[in-house]
C-alpha positions in Angstrom: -64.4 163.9 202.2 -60.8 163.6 202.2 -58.9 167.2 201.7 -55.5 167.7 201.4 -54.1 171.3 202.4 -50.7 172.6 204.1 -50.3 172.8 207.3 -48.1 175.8 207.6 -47.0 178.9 206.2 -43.1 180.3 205.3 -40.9 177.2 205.1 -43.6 175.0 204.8 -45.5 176.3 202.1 -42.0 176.1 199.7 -41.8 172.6 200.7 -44.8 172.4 199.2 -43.8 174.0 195.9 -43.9 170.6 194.0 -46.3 168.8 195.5 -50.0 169.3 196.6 -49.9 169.4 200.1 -47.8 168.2 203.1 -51.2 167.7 205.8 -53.6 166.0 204.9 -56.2 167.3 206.7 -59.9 166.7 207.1 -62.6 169.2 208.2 -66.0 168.2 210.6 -69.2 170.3 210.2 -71.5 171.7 212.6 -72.8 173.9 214.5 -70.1 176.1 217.1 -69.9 174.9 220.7 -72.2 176.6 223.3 -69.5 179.0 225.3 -67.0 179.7 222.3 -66.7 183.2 223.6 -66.0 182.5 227.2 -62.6 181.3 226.5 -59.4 183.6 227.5 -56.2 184.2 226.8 -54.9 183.9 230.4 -56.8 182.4 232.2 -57.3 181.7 236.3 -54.1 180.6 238.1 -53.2 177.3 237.9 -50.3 174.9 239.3 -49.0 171.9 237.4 -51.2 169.5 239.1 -54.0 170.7 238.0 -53.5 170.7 234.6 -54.8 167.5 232.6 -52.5 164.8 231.3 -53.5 162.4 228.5 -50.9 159.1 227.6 -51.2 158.6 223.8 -50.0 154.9 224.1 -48.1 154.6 220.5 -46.7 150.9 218.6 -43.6 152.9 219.4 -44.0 154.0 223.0 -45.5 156.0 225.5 -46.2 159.6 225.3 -47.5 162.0 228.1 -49.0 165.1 226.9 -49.6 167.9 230.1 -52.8 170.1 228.4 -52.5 174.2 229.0 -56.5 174.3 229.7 -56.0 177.7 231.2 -54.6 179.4 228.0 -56.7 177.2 225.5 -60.0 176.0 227.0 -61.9 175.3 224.2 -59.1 173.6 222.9 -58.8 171.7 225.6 -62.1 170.7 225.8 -62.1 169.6 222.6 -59.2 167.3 222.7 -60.4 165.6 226.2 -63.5 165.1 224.0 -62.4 163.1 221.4 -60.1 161.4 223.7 -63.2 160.6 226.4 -64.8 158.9 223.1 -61.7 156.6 222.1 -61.6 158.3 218.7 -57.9 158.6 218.7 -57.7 154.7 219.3 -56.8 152.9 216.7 -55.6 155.7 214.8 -51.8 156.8 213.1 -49.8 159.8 212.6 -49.8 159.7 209.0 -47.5 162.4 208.2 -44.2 162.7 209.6 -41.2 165.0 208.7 -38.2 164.1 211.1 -37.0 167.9 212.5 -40.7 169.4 212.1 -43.5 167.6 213.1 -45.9 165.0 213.4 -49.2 165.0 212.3 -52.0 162.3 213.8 -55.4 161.9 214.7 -57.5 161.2 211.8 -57.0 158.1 209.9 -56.6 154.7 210.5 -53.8 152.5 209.7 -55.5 151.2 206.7 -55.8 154.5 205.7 -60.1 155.2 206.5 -60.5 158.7 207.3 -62.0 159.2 210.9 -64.4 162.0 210.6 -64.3 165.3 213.4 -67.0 166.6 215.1 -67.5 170.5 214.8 -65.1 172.7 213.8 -64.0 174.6 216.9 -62.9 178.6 217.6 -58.9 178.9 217.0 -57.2 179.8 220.7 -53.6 180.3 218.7 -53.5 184.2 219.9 -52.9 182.4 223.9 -49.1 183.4 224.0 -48.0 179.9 223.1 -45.4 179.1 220.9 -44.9 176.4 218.9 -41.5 175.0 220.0 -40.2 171.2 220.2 -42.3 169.2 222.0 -45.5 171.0 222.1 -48.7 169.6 220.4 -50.8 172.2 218.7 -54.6 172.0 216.7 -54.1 170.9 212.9 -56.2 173.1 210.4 -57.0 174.2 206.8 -54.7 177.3 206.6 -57.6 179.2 204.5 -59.9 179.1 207.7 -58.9 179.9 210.7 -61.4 178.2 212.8 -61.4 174.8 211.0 -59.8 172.3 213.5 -61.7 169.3 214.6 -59.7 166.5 215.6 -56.4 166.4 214.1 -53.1 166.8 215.6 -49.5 168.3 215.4 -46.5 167.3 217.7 -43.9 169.8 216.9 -40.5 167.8 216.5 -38.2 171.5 216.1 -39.2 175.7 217.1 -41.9 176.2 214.1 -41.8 179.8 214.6 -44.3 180.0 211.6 -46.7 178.4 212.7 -47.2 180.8 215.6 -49.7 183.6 215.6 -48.8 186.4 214.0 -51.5 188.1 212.6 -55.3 187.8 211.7 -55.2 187.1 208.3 -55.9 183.2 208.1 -52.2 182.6 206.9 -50.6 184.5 209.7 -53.4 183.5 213.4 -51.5 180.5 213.5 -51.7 176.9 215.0 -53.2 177.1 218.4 -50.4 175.3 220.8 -52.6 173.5 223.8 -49.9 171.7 225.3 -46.5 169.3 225.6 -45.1 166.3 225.9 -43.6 165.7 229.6 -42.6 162.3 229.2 -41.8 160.4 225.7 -39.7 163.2 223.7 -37.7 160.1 222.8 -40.7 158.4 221.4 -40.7 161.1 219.2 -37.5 160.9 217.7 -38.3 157.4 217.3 -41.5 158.2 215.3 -39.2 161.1 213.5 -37.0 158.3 212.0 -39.2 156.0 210.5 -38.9 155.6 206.9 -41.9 157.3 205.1 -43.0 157.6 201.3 -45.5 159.3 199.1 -48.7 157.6 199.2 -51.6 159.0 197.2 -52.3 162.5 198.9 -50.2 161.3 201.7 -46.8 162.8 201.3 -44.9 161.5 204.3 -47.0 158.3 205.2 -44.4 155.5 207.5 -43.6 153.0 205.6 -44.5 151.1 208.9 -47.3 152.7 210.5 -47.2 154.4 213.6 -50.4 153.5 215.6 -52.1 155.3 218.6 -53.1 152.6 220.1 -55.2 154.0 223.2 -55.3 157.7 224.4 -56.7 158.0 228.0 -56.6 161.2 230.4 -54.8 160.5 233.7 -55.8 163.2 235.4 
């Protein structure tokens, strides 16, 4: 079922003032993965060479993502998953505000929602912020564990979408890592034309396909 909620709180929400949502954002169903409680906030010592790296291979470019698996496990986990299982491939960022953010991961280029998997526990109290170039979980901001398989690149320091509280509008959008190679790719991606499409607010005019997503390491 396709939904359409905001992404954020503060600024975004009175973007939002005259028009139904900016996100357009679907949620899975099913049961909670086994382990859910096992994940930390910290997290055992790691060096940058162990982390995992993903290249989202875009119609406009390359993009290396470097995953925090320490401070978000689950997250982690989750992403790999869907990226192990070529459900990114294929697929387009399908709202995109130049100066805030991308958002990706869930529909095709014609526009055919790609369903989650299970919703999965929200890791957005890990310390992380959400500042340019990091790429954080997507989610229904009336539940704070709804995240499944879309996506946000932040294109600018979204200080409100960073946990704050644990009210559902203030835990957040858990940050699980950044881009180490490709920020220009996402400037590129910032400036393409977009229009109002349906419940899609900021669709490109041209769209902006994921064509493979593989883990390098």
């Amino acid at each position: 079922m396709l939904r359409t909620e905001a992404l954020g709180i503060g600024r975004l929400v009175v973007r939002l003032t005259l028009v139904a949502a900016w996100f357009v954002v679907s949620v899975g169903c099913g049961k909670s993965p086994a382990g859910a409680d096992a994940a930390a906030t910290g997290g055992a010592a790691s060096t940058e060479s162990d982390l995992p790296v993903v290249e989202l291979r875009t119609s406009l470019g390359v993009i290396k993502l470097q995953l925090e698996q320490p401070r978000a496990p689950e997250t982690v986990e989750n992403f790999l998953t869907y990226v192990e299982r070529g459900h990114y491939n294929g697929t387009i960022f399908h709202q995109v505000e130049k100066g805030y953010a991308l958002l990706g991961g869930g529909y095709t280029s014609e526009l055919v929602e790609r369903p989650g998997r299970y919703p999965i526990r929200n890791e957005a109290n890990n310390g992380l912020k959400n500042t340019r170039g990091t790429i954080a979980m997507a989610r229904v901001p009336s539940a704070i564990n709804s995240a499944t398989c879309q996506f946000v690149i932040n294109l600018g320091d979204n200080v409100e979408l960073d946990h704050q509280g644990d009210a559902p509008e203030q835990y957040g959008y858990c940050v699980f890592g950044r881009v180490i190679e490709g920020n220009e790719i996402l400037d590129r991606i910032a400036a393409t034309p977009v229009e109002q499409k349906g419940e899609f607010t900021s669709l490109p005019r041209q769209a902006v396909v994921i064509e493979s997503a593989k883990r390098l390491r």
